[in-house]
C-alpha positions, 0 to 999 in steps of 0.5 A: 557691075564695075570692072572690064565687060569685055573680058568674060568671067571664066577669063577674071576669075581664074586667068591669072598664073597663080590661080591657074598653078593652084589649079594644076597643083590640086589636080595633080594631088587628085590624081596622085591620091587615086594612084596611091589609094590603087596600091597595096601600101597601108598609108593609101588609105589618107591619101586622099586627105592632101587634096581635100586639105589643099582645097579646104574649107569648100571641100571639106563641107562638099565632103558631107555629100554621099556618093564615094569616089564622085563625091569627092572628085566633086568636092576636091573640083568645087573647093579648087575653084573657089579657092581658084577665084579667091586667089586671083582676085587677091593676085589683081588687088595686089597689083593694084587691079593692073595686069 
């Protein structure tokens, strides 16, 4: 394995400032699907498709999970992380592999 073995992998793969921002963003429209889904407007319905498109294509394969509400926290939580550690290794690449 080439790379730094000092730094843990948790740390590689999504310490980087753009991964941790995509993170917070999908966190934030997860919630904001379930506020939106809780009231009485007629849209609530496809609020829940932002996050999934924002965490697409993980989430939308996750998605053929039964389950409801879980199932979809699940596959919303396991796209953002792949795409998480997409984004910060292209991040390091970019810089030349330098911090």
């Amino acid at each position: 394995m080439t790379g730094h073995p000092d730094r843990p992998l948790l740390r590689r793969l999504y310490g980087d400032a753009f991964a941790l921002a995509y993170l917070g963003i999908c966190a934030a429209l997860t919630v904001w699907a379930f506020a939106a889904s809780a009231g009485e407007n007629e849209d609530a319905s496809l609020a829940g498709v932002i996050p999934v498109l924002a965490t697409a294509p993980v989430s939308i394969a996750a998605l053929a999970l039964p389950g409801g509400p879980p199932a979809f926290v699940l596959a919303v939580a396991a796209g953002a992380l792949v795409n998480a550690a997409l984004i910060a290794w292209c991040s390091r690449r970019l810089r030349g592999g330098k911090r």
